[in-house]
C-alpha positions in Angstrom: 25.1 126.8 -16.5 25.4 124.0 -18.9 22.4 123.0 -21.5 20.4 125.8 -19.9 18.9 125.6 -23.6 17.7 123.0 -23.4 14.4 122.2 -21.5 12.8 118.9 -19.6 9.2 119.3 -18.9 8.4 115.7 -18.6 11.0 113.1 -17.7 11.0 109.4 -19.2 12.3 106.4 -17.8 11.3 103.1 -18.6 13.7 101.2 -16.3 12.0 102.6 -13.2 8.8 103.3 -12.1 6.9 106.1 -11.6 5.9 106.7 -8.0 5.0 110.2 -8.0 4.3 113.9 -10.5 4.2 116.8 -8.6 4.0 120.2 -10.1 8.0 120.2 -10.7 9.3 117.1 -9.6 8.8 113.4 -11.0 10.1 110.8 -8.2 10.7 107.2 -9.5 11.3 103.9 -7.3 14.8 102.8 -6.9 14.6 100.3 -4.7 12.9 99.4 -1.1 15.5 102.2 0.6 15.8 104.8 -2.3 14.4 106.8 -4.8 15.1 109.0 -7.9 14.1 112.2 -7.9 14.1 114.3 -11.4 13.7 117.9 -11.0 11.9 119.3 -14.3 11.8 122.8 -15.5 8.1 122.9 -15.2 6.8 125.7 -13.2 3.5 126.3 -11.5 2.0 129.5 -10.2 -1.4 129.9 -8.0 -1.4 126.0 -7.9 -1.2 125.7 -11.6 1.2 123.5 -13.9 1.9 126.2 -16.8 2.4 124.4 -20.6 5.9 126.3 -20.8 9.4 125.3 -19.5 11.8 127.4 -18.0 15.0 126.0 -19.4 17.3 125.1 -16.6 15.1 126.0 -14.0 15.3 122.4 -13.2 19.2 122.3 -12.8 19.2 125.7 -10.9 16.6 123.9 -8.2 18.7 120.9 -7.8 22.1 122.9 -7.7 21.1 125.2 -5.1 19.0 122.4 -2.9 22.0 120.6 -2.9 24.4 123.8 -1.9 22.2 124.4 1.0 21.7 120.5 2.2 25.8 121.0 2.2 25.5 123.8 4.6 22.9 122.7 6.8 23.7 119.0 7.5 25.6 119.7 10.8 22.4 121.2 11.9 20.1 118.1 10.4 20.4 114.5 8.7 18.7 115.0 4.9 18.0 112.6 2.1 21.1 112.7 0.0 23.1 110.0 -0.6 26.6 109.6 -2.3 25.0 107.0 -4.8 25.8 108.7 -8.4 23.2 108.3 -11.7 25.1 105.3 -12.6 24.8 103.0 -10.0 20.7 102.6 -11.0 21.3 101.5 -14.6 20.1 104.1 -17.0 20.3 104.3 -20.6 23.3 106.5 -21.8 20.3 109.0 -23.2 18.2 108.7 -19.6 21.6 109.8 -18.1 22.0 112.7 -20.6 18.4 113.9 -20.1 19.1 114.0 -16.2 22.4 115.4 -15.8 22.4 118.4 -12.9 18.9 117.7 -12.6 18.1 114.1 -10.8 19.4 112.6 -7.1 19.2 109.4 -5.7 17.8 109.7 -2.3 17.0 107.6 0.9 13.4 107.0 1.1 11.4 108.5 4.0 8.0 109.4 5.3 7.4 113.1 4.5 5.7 114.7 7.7 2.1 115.8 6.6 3.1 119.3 8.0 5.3 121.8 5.6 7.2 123.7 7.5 7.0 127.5 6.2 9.5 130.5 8.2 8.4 134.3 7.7 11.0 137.2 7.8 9.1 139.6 6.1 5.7 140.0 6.0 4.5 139.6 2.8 2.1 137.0 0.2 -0.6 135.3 2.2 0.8 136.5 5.5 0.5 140.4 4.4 -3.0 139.5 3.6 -4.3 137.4 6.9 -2.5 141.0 9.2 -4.5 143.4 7.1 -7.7 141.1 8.4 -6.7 140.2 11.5 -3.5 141.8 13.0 -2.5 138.0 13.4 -0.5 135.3 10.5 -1.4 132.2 11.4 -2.4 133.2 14.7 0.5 135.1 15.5 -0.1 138.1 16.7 2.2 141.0 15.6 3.0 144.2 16.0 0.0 146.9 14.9 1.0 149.2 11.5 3.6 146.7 9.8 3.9 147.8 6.1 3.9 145.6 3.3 7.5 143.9 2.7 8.4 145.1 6.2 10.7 142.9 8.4 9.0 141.1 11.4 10.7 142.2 14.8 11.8 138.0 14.9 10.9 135.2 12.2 8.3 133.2 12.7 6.7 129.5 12.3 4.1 129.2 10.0 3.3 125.7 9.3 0.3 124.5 6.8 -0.8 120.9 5.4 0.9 119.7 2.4 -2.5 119.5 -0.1 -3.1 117.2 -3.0 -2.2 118.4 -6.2 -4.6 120.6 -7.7 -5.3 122.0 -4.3 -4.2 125.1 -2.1 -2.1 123.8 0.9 -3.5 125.5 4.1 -2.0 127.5 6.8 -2.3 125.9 9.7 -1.5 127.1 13.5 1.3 125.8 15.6 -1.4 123.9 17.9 -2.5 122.1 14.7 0.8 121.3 13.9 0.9 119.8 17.6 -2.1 117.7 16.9 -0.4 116.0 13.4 2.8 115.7 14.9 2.8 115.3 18.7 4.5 117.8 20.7 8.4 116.8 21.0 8.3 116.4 16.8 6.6 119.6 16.2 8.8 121.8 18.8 11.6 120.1 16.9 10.5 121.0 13.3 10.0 124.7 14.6 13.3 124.8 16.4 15.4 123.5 13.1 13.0 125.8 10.7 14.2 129.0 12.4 17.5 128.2 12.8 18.2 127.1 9.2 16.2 129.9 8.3 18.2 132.7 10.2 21.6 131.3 9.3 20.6 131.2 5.5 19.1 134.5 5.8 22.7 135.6 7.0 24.6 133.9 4.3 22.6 135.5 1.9 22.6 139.0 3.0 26.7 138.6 2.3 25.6 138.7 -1.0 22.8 140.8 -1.7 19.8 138.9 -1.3 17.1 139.1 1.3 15.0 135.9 2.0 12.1 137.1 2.9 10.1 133.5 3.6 10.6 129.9 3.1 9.2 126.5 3.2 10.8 123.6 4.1 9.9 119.9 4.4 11.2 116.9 6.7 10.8 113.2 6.8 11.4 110.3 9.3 12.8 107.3 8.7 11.8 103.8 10.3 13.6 104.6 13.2 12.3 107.9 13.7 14.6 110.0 13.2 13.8 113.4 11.3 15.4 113.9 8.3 15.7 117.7 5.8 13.7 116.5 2.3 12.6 117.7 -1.2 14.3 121.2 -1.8 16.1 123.5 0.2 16.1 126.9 0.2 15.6 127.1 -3.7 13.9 130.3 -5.8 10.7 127.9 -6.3 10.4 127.8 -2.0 11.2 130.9 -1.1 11.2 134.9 -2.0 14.4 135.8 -2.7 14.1 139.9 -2.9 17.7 141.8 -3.9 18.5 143.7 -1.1 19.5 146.9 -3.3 16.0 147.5 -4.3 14.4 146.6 -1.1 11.4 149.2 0.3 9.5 148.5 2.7 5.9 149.1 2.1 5.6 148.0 -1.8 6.3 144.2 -2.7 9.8 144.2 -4.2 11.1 142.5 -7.5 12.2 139.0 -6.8 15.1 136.7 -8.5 12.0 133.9 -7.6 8.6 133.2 -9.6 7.5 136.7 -8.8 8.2 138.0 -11.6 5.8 135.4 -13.2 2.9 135.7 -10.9 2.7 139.2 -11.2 2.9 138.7 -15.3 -0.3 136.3 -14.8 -1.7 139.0 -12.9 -2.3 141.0 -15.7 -3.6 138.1 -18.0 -7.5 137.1 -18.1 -7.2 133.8 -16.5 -8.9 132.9 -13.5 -6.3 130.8 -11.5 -7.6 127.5 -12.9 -5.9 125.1 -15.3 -5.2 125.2 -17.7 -3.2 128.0 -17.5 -1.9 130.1 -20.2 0.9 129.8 -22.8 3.9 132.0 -22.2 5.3 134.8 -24.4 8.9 133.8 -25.3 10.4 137.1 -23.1 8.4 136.0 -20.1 9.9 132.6 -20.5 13.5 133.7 -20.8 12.9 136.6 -17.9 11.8 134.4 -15.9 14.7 131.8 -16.7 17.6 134.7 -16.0 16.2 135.3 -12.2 16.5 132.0 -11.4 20.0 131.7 -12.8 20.9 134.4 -11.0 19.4 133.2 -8.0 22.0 130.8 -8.2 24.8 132.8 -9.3 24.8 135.2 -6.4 24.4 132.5 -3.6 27.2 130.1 -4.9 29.1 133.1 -6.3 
């Protein structure tokens, strides 16, 4: 992966704007129908921006959004376009800064709803069946273990929350009321299918997706659109299938690793959040590179 030593935690570009900072992404106006979008190699975890990089993280997230846009645009329209970094007249060091990292994109309305598909029940969902049999108002099956696969994937929507905050599983009838029926049954329909046909693809090569989250947008005419990131190690658990038990969480090529380090620390989940050691860092940048290199392998 080229420059992987080299880190970006906070872009700067003076000929745009900045219209948004969210915890890894800094998205800049292009024009009426199109923005920039700069992936950094920031990383958060429990809601919290960390002071440390990952170097390359931020390449790896664009690289493997823009493999799985590739392979799921017969299924859905998304926000790519074939504009290049030089068509919006950065400076030869702006274009340095962002190469494998930025995309110019159409400009849409992001639904209010993200769309989140379980395989496996683990994270937030392990923890709502333990009190309630039920994720998200689901009911499942009694005595599923930890990191056990559900009988069928399933729709888990929550609201997108401001930063700072904890987004919040929602149930499908919520997702209804935000969305209207016809939009909603859509986003569920596409969720699961992208879902199952990446889960395939990756089994081919030795990785389990256990959950994602995805995100769509409409345009002015209406018509739904696949945004933001795809299928990356920062939206989903990606678990290698050779160490895969069922019943204990297993290690992850995602930000796992990371949250299980800050599980040891005395922080209490509130920023700011702890410095880094350098081996946690460079750990933590190797699974997501190989994240990548087994997917586009």
């Amino acid at each position: 992966m080229s420059n992987s030593n080299t880190s970006l935690y906070q872009s700067e570009i003076s000929s745009l704007s900045l219209l948004n900072q969210g915890k890894v992404r800094d998205i800049y106006t292009v024009d009426a129908d199109h923005l920039l979008i700069v992936t950094s190699d920031r990383i958060s975890a429990f809601d919290v921006v960390l002071p440390d990089p990952i170097p390359g993280k931020g390449r790896v997230l664009t690289t493997v959004s823009n493999f799985w846009f590739a392979r799921t645009q017969q299924l859905v329209a998304n926000h790519l376009t074939d504009r290049g970094l030089d068509s919006i007249g950065l400076s030869a060091d702006e274009a340095r800064q962002l190469a494998g990292r930025a995309i110019v994109v159409k400009r849409l309305s992001p639904l209010p709803v993200e769309a989140i598909v379980r395989g496996y029940i683990i994270g937030s969902g392990w923890k709502d069946y333990q009190r309630t049999g039920a994720v998200c108002g689901i009911e499942l099956p009694a005595g599923l273990q930890q990191a056990q696969q559900l009988p069928e994937p399933i729709f888990t929507p929550s609201t997108k929350a401001a930063a700072g905050a904890h987004d919040e599983n929602i149930s499908f009838a919520q997702a209804v009321e935000l969305l209207g029926p016809d939009l909603a049954d859509k986003v569920r329909r596409l969720s699961l299918t992208i879902y199952q046909q990446a889960a395939q693809y990756a089994a081919q090569r030795g990785i389990i997706i256990a959950d994602t989250k995805l995100e769509f947008g409409l345009d002015a005419n209406g018509e739904l659109y696949l945004i933001d990131e795809v299928l990356t190690p920062d939206s989903s658990r990606f678990w290698p299938a050779d160490s895969y038990r069922v019943g204990i969480s297993p290690p992850s090529f995602d930000k796992q690793y990371l949250r299980d380090y800050l599980e040891t620390q005395d922080w209490n989940k509130q920023a700011p959040g702890p410095a880094l050691p350098q081996e946690v860092i460079e750990q933590t940048a190797a699974k997501y590179r190989e994240a990548q290199d087994r997917l586009l392998e």
